[in-house]
GULUM-509719 format. One line per field, with one value per atom (N, C-alpha, C, O): residue number from 1; atom name; x, y, z. Coordinates in Angstrom, 3 decimals. Last residue first. Layout:
num	NUM;...
atome	CA;...
c1	X;...
c2	Y;...
c3	Z;...
% end
This chain:
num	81;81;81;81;80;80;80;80;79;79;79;79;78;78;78;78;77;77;77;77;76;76;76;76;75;75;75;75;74;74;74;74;73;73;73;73;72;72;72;72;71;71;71;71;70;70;70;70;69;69;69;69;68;68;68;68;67;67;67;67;66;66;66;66;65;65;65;65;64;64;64;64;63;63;63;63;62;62;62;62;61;61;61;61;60;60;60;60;59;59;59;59;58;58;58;58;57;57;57;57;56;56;56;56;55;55;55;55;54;54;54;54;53;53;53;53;52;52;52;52;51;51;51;51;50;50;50;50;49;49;49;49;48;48;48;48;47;47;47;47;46;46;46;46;45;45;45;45;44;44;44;44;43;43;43;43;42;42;42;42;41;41;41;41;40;40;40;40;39;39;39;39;38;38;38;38;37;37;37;37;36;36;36;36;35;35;35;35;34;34;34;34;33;33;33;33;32;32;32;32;31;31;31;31;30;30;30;30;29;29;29;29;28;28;28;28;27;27;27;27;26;26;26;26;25;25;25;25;24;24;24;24;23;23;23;23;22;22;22;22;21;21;21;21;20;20;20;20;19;19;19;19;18;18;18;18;17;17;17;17;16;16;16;16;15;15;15;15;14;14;14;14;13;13;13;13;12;12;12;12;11;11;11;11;10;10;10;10;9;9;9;9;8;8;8;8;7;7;7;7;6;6;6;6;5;5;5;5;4;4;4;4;3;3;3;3;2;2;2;2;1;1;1;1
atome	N;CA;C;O;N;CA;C;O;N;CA;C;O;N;CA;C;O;N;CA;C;O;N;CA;C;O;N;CA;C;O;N;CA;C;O;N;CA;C;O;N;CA;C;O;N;CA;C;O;N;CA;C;O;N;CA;C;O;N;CA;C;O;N;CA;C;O;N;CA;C;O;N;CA;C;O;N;CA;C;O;N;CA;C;O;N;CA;C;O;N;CA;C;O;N;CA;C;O;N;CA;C;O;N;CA;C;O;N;CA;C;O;N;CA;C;O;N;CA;C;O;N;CA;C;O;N;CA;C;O;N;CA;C;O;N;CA;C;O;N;CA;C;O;N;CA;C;O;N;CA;C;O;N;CA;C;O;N;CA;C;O;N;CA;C;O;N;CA;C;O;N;CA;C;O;N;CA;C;O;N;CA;C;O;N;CA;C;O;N;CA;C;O;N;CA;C;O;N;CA;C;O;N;CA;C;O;N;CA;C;O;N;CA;C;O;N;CA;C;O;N;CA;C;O;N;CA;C;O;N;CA;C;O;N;CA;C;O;N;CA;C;O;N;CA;C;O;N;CA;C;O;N;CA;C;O;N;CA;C;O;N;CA;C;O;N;CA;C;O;N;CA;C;O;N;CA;C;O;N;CA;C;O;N;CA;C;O;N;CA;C;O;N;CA;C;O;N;CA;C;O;N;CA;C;O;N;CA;C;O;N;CA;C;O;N;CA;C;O;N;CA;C;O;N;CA;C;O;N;CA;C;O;N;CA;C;O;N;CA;C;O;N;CA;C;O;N;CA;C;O;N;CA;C;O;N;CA;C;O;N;CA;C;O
c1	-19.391;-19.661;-21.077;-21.635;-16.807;-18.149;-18.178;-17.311;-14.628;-14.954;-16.528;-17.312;-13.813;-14.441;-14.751;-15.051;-11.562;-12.719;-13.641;-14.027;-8.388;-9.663;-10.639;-10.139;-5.911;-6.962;-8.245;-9.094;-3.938;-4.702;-6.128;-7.029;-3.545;-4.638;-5.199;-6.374;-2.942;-2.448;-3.547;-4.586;-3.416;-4.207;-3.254;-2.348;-3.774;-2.901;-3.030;-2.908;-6.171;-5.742;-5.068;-5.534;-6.498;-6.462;-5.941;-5.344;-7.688;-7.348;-7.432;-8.589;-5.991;-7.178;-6.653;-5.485;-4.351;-5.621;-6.552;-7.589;-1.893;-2.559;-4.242;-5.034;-2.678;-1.938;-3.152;-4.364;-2.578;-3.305;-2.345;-1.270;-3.531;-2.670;-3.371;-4.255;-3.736;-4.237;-3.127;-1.977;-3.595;-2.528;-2.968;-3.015;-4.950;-4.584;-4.358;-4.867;-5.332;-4.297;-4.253;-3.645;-9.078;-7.494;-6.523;-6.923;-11.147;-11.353;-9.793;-9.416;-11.167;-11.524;-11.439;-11.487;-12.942;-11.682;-12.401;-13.518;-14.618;-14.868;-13.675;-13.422;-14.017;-14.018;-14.230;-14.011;-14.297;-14.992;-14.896;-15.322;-11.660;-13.061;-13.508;-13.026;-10.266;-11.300;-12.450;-13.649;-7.446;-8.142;-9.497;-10.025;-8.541;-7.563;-8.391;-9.430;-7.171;-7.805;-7.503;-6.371;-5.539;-7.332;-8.161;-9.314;-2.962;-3.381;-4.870;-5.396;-0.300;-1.871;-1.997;-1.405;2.341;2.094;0.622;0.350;2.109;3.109;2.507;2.212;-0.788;1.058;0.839;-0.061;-3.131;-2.539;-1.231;-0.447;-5.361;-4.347;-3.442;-3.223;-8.110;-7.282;-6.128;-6.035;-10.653;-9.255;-8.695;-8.847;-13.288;-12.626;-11.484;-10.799;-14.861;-13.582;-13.792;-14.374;-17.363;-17.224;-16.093;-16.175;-18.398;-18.293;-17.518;-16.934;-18.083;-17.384;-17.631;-17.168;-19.968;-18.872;-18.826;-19.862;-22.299;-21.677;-19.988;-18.955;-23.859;-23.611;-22.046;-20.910;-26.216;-24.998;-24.381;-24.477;-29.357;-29.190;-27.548;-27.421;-31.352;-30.144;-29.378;-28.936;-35.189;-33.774;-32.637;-32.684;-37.204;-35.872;-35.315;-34.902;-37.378;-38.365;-37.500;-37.219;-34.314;-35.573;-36.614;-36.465;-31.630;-32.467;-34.221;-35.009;-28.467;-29.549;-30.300;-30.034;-24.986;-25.909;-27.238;-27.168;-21.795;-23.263;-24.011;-24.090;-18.054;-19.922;-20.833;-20.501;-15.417;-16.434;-18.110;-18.961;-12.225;-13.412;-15.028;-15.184;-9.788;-10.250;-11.761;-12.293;-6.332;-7.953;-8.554;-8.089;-3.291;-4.263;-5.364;-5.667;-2.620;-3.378;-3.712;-4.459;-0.040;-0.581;-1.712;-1.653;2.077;0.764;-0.147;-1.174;4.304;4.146;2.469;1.879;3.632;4.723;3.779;2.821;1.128;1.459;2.828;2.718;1.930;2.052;1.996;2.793;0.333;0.530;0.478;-0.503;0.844;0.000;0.882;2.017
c2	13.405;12.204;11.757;10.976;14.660;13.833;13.082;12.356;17.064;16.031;15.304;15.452;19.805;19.213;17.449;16.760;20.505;21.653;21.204;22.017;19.652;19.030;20.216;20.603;21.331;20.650;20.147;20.192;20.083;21.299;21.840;22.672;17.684;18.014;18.965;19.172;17.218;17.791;17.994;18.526;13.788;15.246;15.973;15.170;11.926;12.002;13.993;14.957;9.537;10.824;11.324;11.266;6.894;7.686;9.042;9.534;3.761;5.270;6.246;6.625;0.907;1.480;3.087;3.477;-0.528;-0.755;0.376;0.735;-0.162;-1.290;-1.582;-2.466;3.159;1.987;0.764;0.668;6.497;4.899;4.109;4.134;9.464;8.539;6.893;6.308;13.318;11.681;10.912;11.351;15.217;14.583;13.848;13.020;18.514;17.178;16.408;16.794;21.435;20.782;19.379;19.018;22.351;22.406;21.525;21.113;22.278;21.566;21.219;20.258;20.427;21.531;20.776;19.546;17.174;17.934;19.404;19.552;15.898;16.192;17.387;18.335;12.310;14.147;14.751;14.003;10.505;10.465;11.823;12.613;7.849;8.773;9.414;8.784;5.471;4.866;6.494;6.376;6.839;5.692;5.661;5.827;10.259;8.921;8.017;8.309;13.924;12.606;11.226;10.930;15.519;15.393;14.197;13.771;15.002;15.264;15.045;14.579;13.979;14.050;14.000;13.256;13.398;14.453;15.165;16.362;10.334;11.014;12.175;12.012;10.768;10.667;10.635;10.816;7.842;8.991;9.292;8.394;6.100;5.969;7.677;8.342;6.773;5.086;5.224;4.361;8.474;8.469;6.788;6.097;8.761;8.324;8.109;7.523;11.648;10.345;10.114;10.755;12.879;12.474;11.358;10.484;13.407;14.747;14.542;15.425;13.435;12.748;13.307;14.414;13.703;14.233;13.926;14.308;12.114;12.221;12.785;12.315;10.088;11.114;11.551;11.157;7.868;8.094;9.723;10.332;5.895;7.405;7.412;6.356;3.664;3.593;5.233;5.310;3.185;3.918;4.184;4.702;2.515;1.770;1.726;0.847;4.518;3.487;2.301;1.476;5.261;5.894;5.086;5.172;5.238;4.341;5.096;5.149;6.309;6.688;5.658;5.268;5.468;5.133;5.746;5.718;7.221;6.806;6.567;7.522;6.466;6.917;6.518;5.639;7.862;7.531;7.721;8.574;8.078;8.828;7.558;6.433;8.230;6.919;7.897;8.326;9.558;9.461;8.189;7.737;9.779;9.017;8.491;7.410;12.859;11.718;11.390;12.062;14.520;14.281;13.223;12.686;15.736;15.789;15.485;16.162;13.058;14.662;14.483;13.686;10.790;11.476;12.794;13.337;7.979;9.189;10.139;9.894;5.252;5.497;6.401;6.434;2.431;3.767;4.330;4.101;-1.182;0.000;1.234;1.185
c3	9.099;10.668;10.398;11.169;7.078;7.412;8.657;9.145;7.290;8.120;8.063;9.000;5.161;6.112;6.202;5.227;3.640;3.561;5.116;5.956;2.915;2.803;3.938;4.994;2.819;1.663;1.782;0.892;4.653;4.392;3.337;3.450;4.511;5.240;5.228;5.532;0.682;1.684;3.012;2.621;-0.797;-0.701;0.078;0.298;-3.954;-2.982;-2.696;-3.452;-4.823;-4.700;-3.653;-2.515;-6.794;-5.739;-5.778;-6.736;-8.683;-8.298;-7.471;-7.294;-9.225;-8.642;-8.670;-8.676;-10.085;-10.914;-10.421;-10.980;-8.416;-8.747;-9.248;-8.923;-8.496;-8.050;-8.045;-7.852;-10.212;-9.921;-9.633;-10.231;-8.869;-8.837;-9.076;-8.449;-8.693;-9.154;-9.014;-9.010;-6.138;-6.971;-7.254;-6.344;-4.892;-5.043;-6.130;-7.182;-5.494;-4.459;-4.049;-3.041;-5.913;-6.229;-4.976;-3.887;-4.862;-5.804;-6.408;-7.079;-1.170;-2.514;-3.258;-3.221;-0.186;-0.521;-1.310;-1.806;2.555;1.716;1.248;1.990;3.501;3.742;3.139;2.186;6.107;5.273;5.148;5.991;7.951;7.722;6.619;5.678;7.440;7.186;7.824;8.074;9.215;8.469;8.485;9.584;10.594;10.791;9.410;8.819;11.539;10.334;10.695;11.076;12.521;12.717;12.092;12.168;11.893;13.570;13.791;14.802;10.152;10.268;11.625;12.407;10.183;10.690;10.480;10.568;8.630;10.009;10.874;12.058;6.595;6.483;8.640;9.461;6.243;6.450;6.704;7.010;3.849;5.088;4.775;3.762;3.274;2.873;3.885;4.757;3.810;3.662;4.362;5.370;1.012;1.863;2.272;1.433;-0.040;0.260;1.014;1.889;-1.863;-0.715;-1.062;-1.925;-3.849;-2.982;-2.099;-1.471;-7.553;-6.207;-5.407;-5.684;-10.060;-9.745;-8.275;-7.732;-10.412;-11.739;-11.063;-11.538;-8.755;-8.653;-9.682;-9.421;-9.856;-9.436;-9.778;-10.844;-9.758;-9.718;-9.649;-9.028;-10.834;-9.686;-10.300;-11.446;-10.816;-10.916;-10.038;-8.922;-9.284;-10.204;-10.969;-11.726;-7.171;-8.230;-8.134;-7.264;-6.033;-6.577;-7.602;-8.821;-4.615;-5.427;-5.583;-4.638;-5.206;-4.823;-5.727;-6.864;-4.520;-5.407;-4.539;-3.311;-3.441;-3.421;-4.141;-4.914;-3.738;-5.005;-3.531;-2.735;-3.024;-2.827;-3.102;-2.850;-4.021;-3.843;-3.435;-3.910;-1.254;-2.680;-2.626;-1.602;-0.261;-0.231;-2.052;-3.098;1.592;0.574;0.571;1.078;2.767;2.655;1.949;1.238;4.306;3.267;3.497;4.603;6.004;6.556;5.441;5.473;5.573;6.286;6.828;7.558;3.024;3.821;4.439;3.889;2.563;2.324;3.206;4.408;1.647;2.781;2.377;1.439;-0.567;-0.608;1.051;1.758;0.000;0.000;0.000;0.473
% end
């Protein structure tokens, strides 16, 4: 796995499906990560919470098939609970 350095984090975006009738609804643009694992010098964030980033200051990245985004803590706007 991807270890982010400093105060960085490696986030994975996260879909919600909405079900309506039957219709499966997907939200065309990402609102919501999840953070996959954090650098060293993360203080507010841990594994497995849920955040929502701006739109600037993070790094695509694919590993092993999959795609992520490598963020600064500064970066992320707010904390889902």
């Amino acid at each position: 796995m991807l270890l982010p350095l400093g105060k960085r984090l490696l986030v994975k975006a996260y879909k919600e499906t909405k079900k309506q009738s039957v219709l499966i609804l997907d939200d065309p643009e990402p609102w919501k990560y999840q953070v996959i694992e954090v650098g060293d010098e993360v203080k507010k964030l841990v594994k497995d919470d849920f955040v929502v980033l701006g739109s600037y200051g993070s790094m695509p990245i694919t590993y092993q098939n999959e795609k992520y985004l490598i963020v600064e803590e500064a970066h992320v706007l707010a904390k889902v609970t």
